[in-house]
Residue, then its C-alpha position, 0 to 999 in steps of 0.5 A: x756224674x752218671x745219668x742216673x745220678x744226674x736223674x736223682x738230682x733232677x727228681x730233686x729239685x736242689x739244684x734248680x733255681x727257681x727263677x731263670x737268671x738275668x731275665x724278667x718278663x714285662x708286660x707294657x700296656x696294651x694301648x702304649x703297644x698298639x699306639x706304637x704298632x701304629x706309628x710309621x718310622x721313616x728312619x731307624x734313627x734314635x732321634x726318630x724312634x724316640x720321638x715315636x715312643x710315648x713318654x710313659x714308655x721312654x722311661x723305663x726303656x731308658x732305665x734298663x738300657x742305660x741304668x741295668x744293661x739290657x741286652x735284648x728284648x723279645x716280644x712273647x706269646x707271638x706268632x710268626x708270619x704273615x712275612x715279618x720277621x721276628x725283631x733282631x737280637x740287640x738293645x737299640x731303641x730301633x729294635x725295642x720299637x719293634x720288638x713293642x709293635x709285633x706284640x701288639x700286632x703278632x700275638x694270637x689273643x688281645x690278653x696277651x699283648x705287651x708281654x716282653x722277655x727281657x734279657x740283662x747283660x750282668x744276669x742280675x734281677x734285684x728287688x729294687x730293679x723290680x720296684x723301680x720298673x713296676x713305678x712306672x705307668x706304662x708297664x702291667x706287670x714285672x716278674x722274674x722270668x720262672x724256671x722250668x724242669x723236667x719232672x722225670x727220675x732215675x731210670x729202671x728196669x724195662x717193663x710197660x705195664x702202664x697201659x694195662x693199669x689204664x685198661x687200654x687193651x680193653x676194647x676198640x679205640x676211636x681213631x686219632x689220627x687227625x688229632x694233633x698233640x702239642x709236646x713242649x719238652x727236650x726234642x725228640x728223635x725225629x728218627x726213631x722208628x717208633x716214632x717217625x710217622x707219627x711227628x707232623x713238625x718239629x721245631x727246635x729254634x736256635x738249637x741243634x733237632x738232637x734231644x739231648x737230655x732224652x726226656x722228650x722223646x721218652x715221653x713222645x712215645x707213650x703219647x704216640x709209639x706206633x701200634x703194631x709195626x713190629x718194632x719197640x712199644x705202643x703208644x697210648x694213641x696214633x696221633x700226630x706229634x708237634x714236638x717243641x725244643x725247650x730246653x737249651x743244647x747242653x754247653x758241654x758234652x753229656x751235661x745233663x744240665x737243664x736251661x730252660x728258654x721260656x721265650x720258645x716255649x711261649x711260642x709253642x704255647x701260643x702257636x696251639x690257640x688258632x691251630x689244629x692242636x687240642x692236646x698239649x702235654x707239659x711234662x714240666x714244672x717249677x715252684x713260681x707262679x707267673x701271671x704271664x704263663x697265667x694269662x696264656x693257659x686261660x686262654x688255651x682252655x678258653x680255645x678248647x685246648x686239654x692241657x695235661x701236667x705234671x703234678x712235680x717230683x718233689x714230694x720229699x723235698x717240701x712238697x710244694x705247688x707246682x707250676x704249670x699243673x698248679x694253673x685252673x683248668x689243666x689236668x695235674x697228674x700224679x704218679x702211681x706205681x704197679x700196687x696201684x699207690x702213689x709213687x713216693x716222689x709224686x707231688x700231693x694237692x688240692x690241685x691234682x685231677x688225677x693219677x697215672x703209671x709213673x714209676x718204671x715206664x719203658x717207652x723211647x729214648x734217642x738212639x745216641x746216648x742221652x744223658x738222661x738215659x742209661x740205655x739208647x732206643x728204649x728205657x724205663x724211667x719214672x717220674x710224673x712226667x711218665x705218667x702224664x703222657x698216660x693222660x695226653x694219650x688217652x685226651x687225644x682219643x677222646x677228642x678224635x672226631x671233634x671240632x676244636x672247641x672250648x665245650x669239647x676241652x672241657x667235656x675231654x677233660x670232665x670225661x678223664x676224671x670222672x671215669x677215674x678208677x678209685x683207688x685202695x688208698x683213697x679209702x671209698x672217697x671220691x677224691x684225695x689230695x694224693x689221687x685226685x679223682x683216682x686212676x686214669x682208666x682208658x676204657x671207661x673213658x671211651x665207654x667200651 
């Protein structure tokens, strides 16, 4: 299959499952987690961890070790340090314990204690299977673990006319330097040279640092290309790039296959709430809601992070809800394309905030051949995803000269929507299911 097809198919949405198979996320109760943080084991001996778990917590942990097969359990939304290493892969009782503890004592919020990832040998989750778990009075929550995929589509021909629709060449910028950007996509080419002095870290846990799909770094340069270095494109703003890999490495060479690992994208999520990042961008969505991915955005708009999200490419298939654009408090952004309407793949809802450039936008891609990508260095693509960079770009001027707060998230995010520009086809309405507030205007934003 071509990367183009490759991309049509992505756009789609057909051959994406909605649920991450033979994985569960399990929230056990706060107080049982913290009871077990508490207790100190001489030995590492089954006898010796059993009796150290609370009954309530036995149960279930029995069940799907000796009943559904599990293969590990992980603890979510943690932050590592402090000199504890993260809970080694396996199913023992030793393992679990630990793995219990550090979500009680490792994550950055008490809202988010007690959220496992659970992993099972035969990649079955049954209704029943979740029934039964959800009998028991230590667990909070069971849910399928939801799939995520990259909102881009096949690619075009090159031309970036976005930053003129957005009115970006108006006017002086604030500069961004010191405001730091969360990317929570594919990877990135860490050496492009559009891209290189923008990246403050990178991390791709357990996978190879190369961006396979492409999709990543297309969307890391609107964000950030660097202006006027004589190379390539601009970005939207001189910011500083935190890229996270979370997508899988393809199992065969040139798949454009997407596996979504939603273990390392609730570390980069949590990683943004006691941190210097105030911007992430999610040019990513699926159809489930999961309270879990609830619990973890209410508290990054609580810490003051501006989230900006794809509103989702599947308008001609259905149309629906997407997620996470669909959480309160994120930024959903559609598509436009050059006459200023909305791109026939862009998602529709209530939930829209506003609209942005997403069909032919050139910006990065790898310089080895990504499957994604008909074309290496730059390409034009688009998508939703293309077009919600636009909008983490211009949050991040906003937000230059800030402290990181919740009153300064949310004033950035007023300041975006309330600027929008209105559209011809939102007929003199202030907002439409299509548009949302209208078109993304950089320099009204900035009030230059």
């Amino acid at each position: 299959m071509g990367s183009t097809q490759a991309s049509r198919v992505a756009a789609s949405g057909t051959r994406h499952p909605t649920h991450v198979p033979g994985q569960l996320i399990i929230r056990v109760k706060p107080a049982a987690v913290r009871h077990l943080a508490a207790t100190s084991l001489q030995a590492a001996t089954a006898r010796a961890v059993r009796a150290a778990m609370p009954e309530e917590v036995q149960g279930p942990i029995d069940f799907l070790r000796d009943t559904v097969g599990l293969k590990a359990m992980k603890p979510l939304f943690v932050v590592e340090g402090g000199g504890v290493p993260p809970p080694p892969e396996g199913a023992s009782l030793a393992t679990v314990h630990r793995s219990l503890a550090q979500s009680a004592t490792q994550t950055p919020r008490d809202a988010l204690a007690g959220f496992q990832i659970v992993h099972l040998r035969d990649k079955k989750v049954t209704p029943a299977l979740l029934k039964r778990l959800r009998t028991s009075k230590a667990v909070d929550l069971v849910e399928p673990v939801p799939n995520r995929w990259l909102c881009a589509v096949d690619p075009m021909i090159n031309r970036q006319w976005g930053l003129r629709a957005i009115r970006w060449f108006n006017g002086n910028h604030p500069d961004a330097e010191e405001v730091h950007v969360s990317v929570i996509d594919s990877g990135i080419d860490a050496g492009h040279p559009d891209l290189v002095d923008s990246i403050q870290d990178y991390r791709h846990d357990g996978n190879s640092g190369r961006d396979f799909l492409g999709h990543g770094t297309h969307v890391s340069g609107t964000i950030a290309a660097i202006v006027n270095n004589a190379v390539g494109i601009a970005g939207v703003a001189n910011c500083r790039l935190h890229s996270w890999k979370i997508f899988k490495d393809p199992r065969k060479k040139g798949s454009s296959a997407e596996r979504f690992n939603f273990e390392l994208y609730s570390k980069a999520l949590a990683a943004a709430l006691d941190s210097d990042i105030k911007v992430i961008n999610l040019s990513i969505a699926g159809y489930d809601r999961s309270k879990a991915e609830a619990a973890v955005f209410a508290e990054l708009i609580e810490a003051g992070v501006v989230v900006s999200t794809a509103m989702g490419n599947e308008f001609e298939d259905g149309n629906k809800k997407e997620y996470p654009a669909g959480y309160p408090g994120t930024i959903g952004v559609g598509a436009i394309d050059e006459a200023n309407r909305r791109a026939s793949f862009s998602n529709t809802g209530k939930h829209i905030a506003l609209v942005a450039p997403g069909v032919n936008i050139l910006s990065t891609v790898p310089r080895q051949k990504a499957s994604f990508a008909d074309h290496t260095d730059y390409d034009s693509w688009p998508g939703t995803s293309m077009a919600t960079p636009h909008v983490t770009g211009a949050a991040a001027l906003l937000y230059a000269g800030k402290a990181k707060s919740k009153a300064s998230g949310l004033a950035v995010a007023k300041r975006l929507i309330a600027t929008a520009r209105k559209l011809p086809g939102m007929r003199g309405k202030k907002f439409t299911s299509q548009y949302g507030a209208g078109l993304l205007d950089v320099a009204a934003a900035l009030g230059v």
